[in-house]
C-alpha positions as CSV (number, residue, x, y, z in Angstrom):
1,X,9.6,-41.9,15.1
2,X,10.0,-39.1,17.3
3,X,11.5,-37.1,14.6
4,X,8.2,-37.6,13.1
5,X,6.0,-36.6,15.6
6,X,7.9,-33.6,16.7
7,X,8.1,-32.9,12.9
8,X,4.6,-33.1,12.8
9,X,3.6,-31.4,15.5
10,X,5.8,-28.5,14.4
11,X,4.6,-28.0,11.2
12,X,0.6,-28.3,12.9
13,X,1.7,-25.1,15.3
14,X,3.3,-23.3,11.9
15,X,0.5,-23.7,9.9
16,X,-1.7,-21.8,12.4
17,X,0.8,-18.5,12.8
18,X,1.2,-19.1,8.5
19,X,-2.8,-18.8,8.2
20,X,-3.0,-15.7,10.7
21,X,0.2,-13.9,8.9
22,X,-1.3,-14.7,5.6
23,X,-4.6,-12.8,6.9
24,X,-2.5,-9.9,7.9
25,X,-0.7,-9.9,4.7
26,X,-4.1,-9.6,2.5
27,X,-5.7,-7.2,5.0
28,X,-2.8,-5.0,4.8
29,X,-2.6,-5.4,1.2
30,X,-6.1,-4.6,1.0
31,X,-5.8,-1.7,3.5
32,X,-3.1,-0.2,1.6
33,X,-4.9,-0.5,-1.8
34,X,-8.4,1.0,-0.8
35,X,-7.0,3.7,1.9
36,X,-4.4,5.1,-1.2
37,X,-6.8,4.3,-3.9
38,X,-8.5,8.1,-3.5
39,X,-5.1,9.6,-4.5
40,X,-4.3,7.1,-7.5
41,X,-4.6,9.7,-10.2
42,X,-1.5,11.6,-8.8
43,X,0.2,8.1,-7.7
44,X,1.0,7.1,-11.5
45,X,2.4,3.9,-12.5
46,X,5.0,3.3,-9.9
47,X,5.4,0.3,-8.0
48,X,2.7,1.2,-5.3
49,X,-0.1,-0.5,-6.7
50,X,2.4,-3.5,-7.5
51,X,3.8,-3.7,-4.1
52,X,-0.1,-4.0,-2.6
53,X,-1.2,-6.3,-5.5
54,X,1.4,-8.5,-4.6
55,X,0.7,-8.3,-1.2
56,X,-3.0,-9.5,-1.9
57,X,-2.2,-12.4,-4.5
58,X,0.1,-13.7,-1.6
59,X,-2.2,-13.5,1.2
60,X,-5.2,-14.9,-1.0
61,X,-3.3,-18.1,-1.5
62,X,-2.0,-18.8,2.6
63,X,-5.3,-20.6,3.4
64,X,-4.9,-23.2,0.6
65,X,-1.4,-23.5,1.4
66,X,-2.1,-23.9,5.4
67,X,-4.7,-26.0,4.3
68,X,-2.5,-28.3,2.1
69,X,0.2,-28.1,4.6
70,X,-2.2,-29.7,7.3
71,X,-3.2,-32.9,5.4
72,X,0.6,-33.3,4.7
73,X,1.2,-33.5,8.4
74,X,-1.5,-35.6,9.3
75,X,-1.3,-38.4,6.2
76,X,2.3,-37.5,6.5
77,X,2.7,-37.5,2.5
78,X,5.5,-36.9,1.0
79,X,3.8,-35.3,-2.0
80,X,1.8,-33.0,-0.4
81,X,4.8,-31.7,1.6
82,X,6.5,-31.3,-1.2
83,X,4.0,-29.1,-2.8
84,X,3.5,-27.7,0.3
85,X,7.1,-26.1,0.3
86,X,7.3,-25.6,-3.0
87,X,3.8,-23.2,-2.9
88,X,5.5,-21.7,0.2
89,X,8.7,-21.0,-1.7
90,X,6.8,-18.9,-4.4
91,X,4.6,-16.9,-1.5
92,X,7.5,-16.5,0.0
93,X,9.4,-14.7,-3.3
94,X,6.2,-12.8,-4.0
95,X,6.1,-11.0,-0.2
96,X,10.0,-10.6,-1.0
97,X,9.4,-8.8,-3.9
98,X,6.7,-6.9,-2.6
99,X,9.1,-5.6,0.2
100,X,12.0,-5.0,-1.9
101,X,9.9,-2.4,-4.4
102,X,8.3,-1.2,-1.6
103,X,11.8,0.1,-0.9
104,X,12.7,0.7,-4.6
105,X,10.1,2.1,-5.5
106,X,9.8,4.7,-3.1
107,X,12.0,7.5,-5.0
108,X,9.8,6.4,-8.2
109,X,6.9,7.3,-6.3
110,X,7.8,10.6,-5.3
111,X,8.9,11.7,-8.7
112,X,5.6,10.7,-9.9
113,X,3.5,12.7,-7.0
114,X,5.5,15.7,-8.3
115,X,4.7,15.9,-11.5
116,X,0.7,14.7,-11.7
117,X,0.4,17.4,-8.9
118,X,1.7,19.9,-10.3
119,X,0.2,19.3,-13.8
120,X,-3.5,18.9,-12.4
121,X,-3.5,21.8,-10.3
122,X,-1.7,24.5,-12.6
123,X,-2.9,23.0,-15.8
124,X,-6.0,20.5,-15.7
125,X,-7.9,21.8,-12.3
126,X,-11.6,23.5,-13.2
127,X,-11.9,21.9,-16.3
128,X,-12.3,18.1,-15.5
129,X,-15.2,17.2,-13.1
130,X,-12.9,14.0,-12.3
131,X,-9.6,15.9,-11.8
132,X,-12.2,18.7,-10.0
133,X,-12.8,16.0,-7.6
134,X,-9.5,14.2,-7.0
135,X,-7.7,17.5,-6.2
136,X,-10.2,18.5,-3.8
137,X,-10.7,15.1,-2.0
138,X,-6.7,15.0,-2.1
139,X,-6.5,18.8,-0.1
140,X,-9.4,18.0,2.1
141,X,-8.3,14.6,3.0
142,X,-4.5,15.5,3.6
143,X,-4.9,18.6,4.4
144,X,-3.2,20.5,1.8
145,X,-3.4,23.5,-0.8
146,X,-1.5,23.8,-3.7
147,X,1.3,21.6,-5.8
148,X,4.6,22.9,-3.7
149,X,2.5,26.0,-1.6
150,X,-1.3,27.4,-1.8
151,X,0.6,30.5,-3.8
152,X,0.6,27.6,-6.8
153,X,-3.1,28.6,-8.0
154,X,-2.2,32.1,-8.3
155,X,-1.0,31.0,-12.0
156,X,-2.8,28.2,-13.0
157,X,-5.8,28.1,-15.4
158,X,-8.0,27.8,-12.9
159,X,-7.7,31.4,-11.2
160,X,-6.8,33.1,-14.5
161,X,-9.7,31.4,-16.7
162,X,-12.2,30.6,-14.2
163,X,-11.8,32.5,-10.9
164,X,-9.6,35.8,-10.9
165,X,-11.4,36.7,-7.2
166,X,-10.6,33.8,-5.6
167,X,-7.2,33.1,-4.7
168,X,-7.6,29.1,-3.5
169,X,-10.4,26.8,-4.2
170,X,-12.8,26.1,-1.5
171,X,-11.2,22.4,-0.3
172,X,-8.2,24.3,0.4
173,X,-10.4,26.1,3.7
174,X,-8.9,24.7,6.9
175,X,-11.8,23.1,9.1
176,X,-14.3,25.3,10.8
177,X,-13.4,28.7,8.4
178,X,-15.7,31.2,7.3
179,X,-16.4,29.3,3.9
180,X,-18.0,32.4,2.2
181,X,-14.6,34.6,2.5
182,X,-11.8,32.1,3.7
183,X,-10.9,31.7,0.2
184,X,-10.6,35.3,-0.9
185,X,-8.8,36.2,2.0
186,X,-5.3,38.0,0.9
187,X,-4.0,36.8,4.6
188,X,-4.7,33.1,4.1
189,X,-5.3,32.7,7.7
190,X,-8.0,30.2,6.9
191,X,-6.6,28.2,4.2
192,X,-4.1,25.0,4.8
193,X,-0.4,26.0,5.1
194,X,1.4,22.8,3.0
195,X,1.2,22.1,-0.4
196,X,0.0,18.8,-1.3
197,X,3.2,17.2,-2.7
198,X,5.1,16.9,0.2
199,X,2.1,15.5,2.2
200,X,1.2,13.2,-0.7
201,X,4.5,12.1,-0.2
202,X,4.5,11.4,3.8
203,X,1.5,9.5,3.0
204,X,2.8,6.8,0.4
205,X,6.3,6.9,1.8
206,X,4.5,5.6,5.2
207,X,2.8,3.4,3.1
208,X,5.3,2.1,1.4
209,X,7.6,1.5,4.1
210,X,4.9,-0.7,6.0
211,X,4.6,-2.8,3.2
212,X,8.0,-3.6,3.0
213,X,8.0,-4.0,6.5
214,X,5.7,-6.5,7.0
215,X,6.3,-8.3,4.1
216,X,9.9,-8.9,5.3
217,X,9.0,-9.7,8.0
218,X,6.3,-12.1,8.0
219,X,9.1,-13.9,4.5
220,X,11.0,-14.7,7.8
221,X,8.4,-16.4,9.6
222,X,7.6,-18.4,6.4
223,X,11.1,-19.7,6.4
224,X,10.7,-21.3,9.4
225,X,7.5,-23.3,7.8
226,X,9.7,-24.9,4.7
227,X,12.5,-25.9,7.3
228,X,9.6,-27.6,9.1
229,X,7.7,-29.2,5.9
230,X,11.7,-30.4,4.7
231,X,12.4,-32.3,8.1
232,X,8.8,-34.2,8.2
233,X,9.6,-34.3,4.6
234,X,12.8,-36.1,5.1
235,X,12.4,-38.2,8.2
236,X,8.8,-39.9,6.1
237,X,10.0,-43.1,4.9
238,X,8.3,-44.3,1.5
């Protein structure tokens, strides 16, 4: 009977760290979508977006399961436990696999950064009001000019076609510069040092690795709640 109660009780205490981790997962998941969701023209098809999805499927589906895992505890059924673990299993796998191709992934992604870069800045930049605005938002935001290096729109379309006086676009003008000269000035004293790749790259690799992070980490946690749910589960006597 003990082994019941302490079961019980157990499982009660679990559920309540399982429905605040499950939160955390879906706000980070969240989090992660919307805060990269400005640079997902140059993100491609990697496994970013999948990692995050994943993250908010599995967080979406914690309060059910804490839910489910409560009246379990308390009517101390054997079927609800069961398909209390079982649930908790398959969250469990998903935030898994969301960590392990947020590690995978991560040389996928930079690949990817490279060459959408590169190709909308030398190639597809002044022509495409949507590109027009993802490249600038993406310099302004990261603070950035350029592919590899601000020298970069000194042979794309844009400068040749467009603009042979200016040497940068205006989003590449550091904060507080003279915005009428800063970006026809030879010197590029006012105009961001990096190009855009390798910050792009900082930026999701950060990402990434805090989503493989905390998905690891909070998989661990949850294995603490189907060792729980299988003791009740096994000391409840039909």
């Amino acid at each position: 009977m003990c082994g019941v109660k302490c079961s019980k009780y157990l499982l009660f205490v679990f559920n309540f760290f399982f429905l605040l981790s499950g939160l955390a997962v879906l706000g980070i998941g969240i989090w992660t979508k919307i805060d990269a969701g400005q640079f997902d023209s140059f993100l491609g098809t990697s496994g970013y977006a999948i990692s995050a999805n994943i993250l908010i499927a599995a967080g979406a589906f914690v309060v059910i399961v804490a839910f489910l895992g409560c009246c379990g505890a308390v009517r101390e059924n054997r079927c609800m436990l069961g398909t209390f673990f079982a649930v908790l299993l398959l969250i469990f796998c998903a935030e898994a696999v969301a960590g392990i191709l947020g590690f995978i992934y991560r040389d996928q992604v930079e690949k990817e950064i490279s060459t959408e870069i590169t190709k909308q800045i030398k190639n597809e930049y002044g022509f495409s009001s949507t590109i027009d605005y993802n490249v600038n938002i993406l310099q302004q935001r990261l603070k950035c000019c350029g592919a590899k290096n601000r020298e970069d729109y000194k042979e794309s379309r844009w400068r040749k076609e467009l603009n042979p006086n200016k040497l940068v676009p205006l989003s590449c003008c550091i904060e507080n510069a003279n915005k009428t000269s800063c970006y026809k000035d030879s010197s590029y004293d006012q105009v961001y040092e990096k190009g855009c790749i390798s910050e792009l790259k900082t930026f999701a690799d950060n990402h990434m690795v805090l989503i493989g992070a905390i998905a690891a980490g909070i998989s661990g946690i949850q294995l603490f709640g189907m060792v729980f749910a299988c003791c009740l589960f096994c000391s409840i006597v039909d």
